[in-house]
C-alpha positions in Angstrom: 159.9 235.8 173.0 161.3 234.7 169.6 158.4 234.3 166.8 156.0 235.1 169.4 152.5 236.7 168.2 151.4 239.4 170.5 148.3 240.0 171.3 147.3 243.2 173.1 143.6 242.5 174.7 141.8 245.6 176.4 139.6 244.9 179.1 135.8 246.3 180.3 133.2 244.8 182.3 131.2 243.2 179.8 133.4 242.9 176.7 137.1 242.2 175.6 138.8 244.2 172.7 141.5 242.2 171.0 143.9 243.1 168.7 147.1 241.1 166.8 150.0 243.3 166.3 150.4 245.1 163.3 146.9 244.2 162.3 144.4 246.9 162.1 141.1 244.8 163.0 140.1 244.6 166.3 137.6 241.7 167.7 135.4 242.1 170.3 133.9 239.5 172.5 132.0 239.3 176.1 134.1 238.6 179.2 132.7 235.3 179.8 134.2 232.9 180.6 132.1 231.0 177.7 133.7 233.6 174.9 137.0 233.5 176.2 137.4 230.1 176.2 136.1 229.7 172.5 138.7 232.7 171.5 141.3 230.6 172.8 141.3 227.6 172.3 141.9 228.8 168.3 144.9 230.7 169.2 148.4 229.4 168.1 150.9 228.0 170.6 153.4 230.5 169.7 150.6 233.4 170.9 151.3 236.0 174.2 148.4 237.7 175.3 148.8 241.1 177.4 146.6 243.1 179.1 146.4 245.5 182.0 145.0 244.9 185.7 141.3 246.1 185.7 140.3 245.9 190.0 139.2 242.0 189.3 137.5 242.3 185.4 140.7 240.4 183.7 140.0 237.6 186.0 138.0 235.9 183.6 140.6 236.4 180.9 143.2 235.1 182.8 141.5 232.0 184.2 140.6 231.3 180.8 144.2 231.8 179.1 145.9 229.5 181.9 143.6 227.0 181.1 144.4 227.1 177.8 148.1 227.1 178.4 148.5 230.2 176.5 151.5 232.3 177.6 150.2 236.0 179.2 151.7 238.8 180.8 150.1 241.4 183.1 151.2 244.7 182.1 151.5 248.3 184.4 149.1 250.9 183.1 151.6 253.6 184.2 153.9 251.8 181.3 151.1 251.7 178.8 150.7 255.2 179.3 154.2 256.0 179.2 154.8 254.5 175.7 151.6 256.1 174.6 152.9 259.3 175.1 156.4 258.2 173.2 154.2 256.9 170.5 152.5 260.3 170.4 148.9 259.2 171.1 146.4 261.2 172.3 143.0 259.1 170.9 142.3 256.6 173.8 139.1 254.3 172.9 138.7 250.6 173.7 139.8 249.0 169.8 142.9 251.9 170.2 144.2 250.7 173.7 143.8 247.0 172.1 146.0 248.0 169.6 149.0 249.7 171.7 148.6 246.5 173.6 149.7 244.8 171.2 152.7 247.5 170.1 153.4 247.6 173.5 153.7 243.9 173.9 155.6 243.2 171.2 158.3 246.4 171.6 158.6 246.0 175.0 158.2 242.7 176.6 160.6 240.7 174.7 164.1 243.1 175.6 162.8 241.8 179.2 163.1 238.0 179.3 159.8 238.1 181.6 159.7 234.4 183.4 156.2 233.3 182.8 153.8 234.1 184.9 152.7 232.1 188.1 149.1 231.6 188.5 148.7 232.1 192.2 145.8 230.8 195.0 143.0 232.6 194.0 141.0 232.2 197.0 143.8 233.1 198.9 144.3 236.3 197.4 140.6 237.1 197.5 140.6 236.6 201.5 143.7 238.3 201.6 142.6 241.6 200.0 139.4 241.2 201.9 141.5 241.4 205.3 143.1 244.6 204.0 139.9 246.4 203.0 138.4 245.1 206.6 141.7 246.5 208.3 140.9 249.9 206.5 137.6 250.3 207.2 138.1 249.3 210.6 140.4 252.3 211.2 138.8 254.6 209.6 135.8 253.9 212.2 137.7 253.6 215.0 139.5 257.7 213.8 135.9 258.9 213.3 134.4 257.3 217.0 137.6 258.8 218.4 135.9 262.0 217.1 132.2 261.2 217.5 130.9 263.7 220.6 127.1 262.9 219.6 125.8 260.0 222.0 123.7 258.5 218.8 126.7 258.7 216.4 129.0 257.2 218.4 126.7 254.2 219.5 127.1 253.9 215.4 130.5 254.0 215.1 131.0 251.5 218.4 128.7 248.9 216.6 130.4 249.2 213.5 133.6 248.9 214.9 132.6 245.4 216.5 130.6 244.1 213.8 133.9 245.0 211.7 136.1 243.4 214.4 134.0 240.3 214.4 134.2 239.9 210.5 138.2 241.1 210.4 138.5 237.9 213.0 136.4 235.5 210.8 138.3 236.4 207.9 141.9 236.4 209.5 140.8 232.5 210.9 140.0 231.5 207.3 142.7 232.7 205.9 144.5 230.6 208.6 142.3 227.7 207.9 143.0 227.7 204.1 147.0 227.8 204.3 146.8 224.9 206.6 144.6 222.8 204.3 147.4 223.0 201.9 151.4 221.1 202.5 153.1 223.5 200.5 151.2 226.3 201.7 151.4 225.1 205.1 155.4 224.4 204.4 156.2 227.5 203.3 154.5 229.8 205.9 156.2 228.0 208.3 159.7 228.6 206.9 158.7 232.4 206.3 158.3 233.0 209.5 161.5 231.9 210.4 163.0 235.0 209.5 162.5 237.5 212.6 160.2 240.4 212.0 158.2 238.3 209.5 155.0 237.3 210.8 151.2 235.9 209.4 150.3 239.2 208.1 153.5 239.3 205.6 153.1 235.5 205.0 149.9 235.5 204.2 150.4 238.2 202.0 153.2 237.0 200.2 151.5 234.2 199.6 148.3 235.5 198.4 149.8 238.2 196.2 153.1 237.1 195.2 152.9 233.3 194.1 156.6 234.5 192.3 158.2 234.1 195.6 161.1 231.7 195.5 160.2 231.2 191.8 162.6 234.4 190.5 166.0 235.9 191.4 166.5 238.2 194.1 167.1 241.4 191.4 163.4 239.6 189.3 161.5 239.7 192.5 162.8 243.2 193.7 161.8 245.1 190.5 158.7 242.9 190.4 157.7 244.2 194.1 158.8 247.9 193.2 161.9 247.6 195.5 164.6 248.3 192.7 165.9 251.4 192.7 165.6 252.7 189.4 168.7 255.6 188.1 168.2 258.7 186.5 170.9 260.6 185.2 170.8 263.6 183.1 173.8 264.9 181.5 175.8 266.1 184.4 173.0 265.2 186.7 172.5 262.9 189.1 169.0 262.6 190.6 168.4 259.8 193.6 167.1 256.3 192.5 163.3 255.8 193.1 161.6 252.7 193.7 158.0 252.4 192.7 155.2 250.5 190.6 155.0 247.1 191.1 152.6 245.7 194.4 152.1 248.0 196.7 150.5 245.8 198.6 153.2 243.7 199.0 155.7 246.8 200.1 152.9 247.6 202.4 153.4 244.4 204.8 157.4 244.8 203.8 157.4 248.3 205.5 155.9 246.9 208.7 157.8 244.1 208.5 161.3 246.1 208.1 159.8 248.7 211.1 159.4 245.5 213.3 163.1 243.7 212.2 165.0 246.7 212.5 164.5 246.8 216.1 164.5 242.8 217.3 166.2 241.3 214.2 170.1 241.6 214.7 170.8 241.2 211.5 168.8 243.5 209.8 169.3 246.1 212.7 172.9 246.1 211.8 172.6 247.0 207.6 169.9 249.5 208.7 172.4 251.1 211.9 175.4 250.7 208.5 172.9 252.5 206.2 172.4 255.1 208.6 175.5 255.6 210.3 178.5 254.9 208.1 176.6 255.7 204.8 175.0 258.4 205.8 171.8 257.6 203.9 168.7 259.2 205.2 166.3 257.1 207.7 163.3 256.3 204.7 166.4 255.1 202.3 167.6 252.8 205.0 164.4 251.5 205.4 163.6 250.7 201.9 167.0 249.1 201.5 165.8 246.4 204.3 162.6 245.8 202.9 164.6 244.8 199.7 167.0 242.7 201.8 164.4 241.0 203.7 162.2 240.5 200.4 165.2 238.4 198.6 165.8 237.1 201.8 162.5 235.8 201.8 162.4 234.6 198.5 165.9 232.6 198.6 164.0 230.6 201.9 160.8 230.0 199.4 162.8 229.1 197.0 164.8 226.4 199.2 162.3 225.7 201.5 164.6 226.2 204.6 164.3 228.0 207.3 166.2 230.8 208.0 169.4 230.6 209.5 170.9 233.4 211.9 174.5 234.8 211.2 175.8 237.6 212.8 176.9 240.7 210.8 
C-alpha cells in the first residue's frame, strides 16, 4: 500500500463519481463499460480504486479495472458509514461519498495488508444467486398455498410453485453443467465435498461467491466471511465477541452445512459436543464456532487441493 494513490469511486446506475484523495475535484463519467475503460487505461500503475457493492451496478467498474490490471478493493458500506460518522459528516451527495472514498481508502485500507482481490466466475455467481432467489421465492409460495383456502388462489399458488420447481431444477442442472465444463472447477468441488456435511449447495456457493477460497489464511478468510469474532471491551467491561459483515451468503450455506456436520461428521460433532459441554458456551455460539472451523477447513483443502482426511478427536 506504500505510494499508492487512492481513488474513492461512487457508484449509480448511469454514472460514476471519482475522486483522488486529498483533491477537491471530482469527475464524473457514465458506467459504461466504454467510459470506464478510457478512465482507465490513463490511470498510474501505482493507483487503488475503491468503491462499495451497489446490487450488480459496479460490475461494469470492476470488469473494466481487472482488465486494466489496476489494483481495487471492494469496500463494506456499514464501514463507510462508520468512518463518516468519525469524520463528522452529515452532507451525503454523490461527488461527497466520492470523496470519503478516497479518505477512506487511503486511512483505512493500508493498516490492513488486504491480499488483492480475486476476480471470481462471473457466470457462476450469477447462476448461483439466481438459485437462491428461486429457492426464496419458491418458499414463500409454497407458506402462502399452505395457507391458500380459496379454490382459484390456490390453483395459483400450485402452478407457481411447479413453474418455480421447474426453473429451480433447470438452474441447479446448469450450475452443475458449468462446474463440470471447467478442470479446476471440477477439481475443486470434488475435493470440497470430501469433507462430511459439505455438499453441492455449499460448493457451489463457495465457489460462486468466494473465489478467495484456498487463496487466504484461515484468520483472512474467516473475517472476510464474517466468522471472526470481533472483541469489545469497555473499561471494566467485557461484552461477547460478535461476528458479522462480510458474505452473508456464504454463512448462509455454512449454517446448513454446520447443522448437517454436527450430527454425521464425527469430527465436528465432537468440538461442537466440547463447546457445549465442557465450555459451557451456548448452542448458537457453538454453532458459529463450527462454521468457522469447517470454513478454514475448507479453505486449507482448496488451497491444497486434497481431499479431506478423517482424524478422530
Amino acid at each position: 500500500m506504500d505510494n499508492k494513490l487512492f481513488i474513492g469511486v461512487d457508484v449509480s446506475k448511469e454514472w460514476l463519481d471519482i475522486a483522488i484523495q486529498s483533491k477537491p475535484d471530482v469527475l464524473r463519467i457514465g458506467n459504461t463499460a466504454d467510459d470506464v475503460a478510457v478512465w482507465a487505461a490513463f490511470l498510474p500503475a501505482n493507483a487503488f480504486v475503491a468503491f462499495e457493492p451497489t446490487g450488480g451496478y459496479e460490475r461494469v467498474l470492476r470488469t473494466g479495472l481487472h482488465k486494466a490490471g489496476m489494483a481495487f478493493a471492494r469496500v463494506h458500506p456499514n464501514e463507510v458509514a462508520a468512518f463518516r460518522q468519525r469524520r463528522g459528516g452529515k452532507a451525503k451527495t454523490d461527488r461527497l461519498d466520492a470523496r470519503l472514498l478516497a479518505e477512506f481508502a487511503a486511512v483505512e485500507l493500508p493498516r490492513r495488508g488486504l491480499a488483492p482481490l480475486v476476480e471470481g466466475d462471473d457466470v457462476l455467481r450469477e447462476l448461483v444467486a439466481r438459485r437462491r432467489q428461486l429457492v426464496d421465492v419458491l418458499q414463500a409460495e409454497r407458506c402462502r398455498a399452505g395457507l391458500a383456502t380459496a379454490a382459484i388462489v390456490k390453483a395459483s399458488l400450485d402452478a407457481m410453485v411447479e413453474a418455480i420447481a421447474r426453473a429451480l431444477d433447470g438452474i441447479e442442472k446448469a450450475i452443475a453443467s458449468h462446474v463440470a465444463a471447467s478442470p479446476e472447477l471440477a477439481r475443486t468441488a470434488e475435493v470440497l465435498q470430501s469433507l462430511k456435511g459439505v455438499g453441492p449447495v455449499t460448493v457451489h456457493t463457495l465457489l460462486g461467491d468466494l473465489p478467495e477460497l484456498g487463496r487466504l489464511s484461515g484468520k483472512e478468510i474467516a473475517a472476510l466471511v464474517g466468522l471472526a469474532p470481533q472483541t469489545r471491551e469497555s473499561g471494566k467491561k467485557a461484552f461477547r465477541a460478535r461476528t458479522g459483515h462480510g458474505r452473508p451468503n456464504v454463512r448462509r450455506v455454512l449454517f446448513n452445512a454446520a447443522r448437517c456436520a454436527i450430527r454425521w461428521n464425527p469430527v465436528m460433532k465432537a468440538f461442537y459436543d466440547r463447546l457445549v459441554t465442557a465450555n459451557k458456551r451456548p448452542g448458537k455460539v457453538a454453532l458459529t464456532a463450527v462454521m468457522r472451523k469447517m470454513l478454514v477447513t475448507l479453505n486449507a483443502i482448496a488451497r491444497e487441493s486434497q481431499p479431506w482426511r478423517h482424524v478422530k478427536a
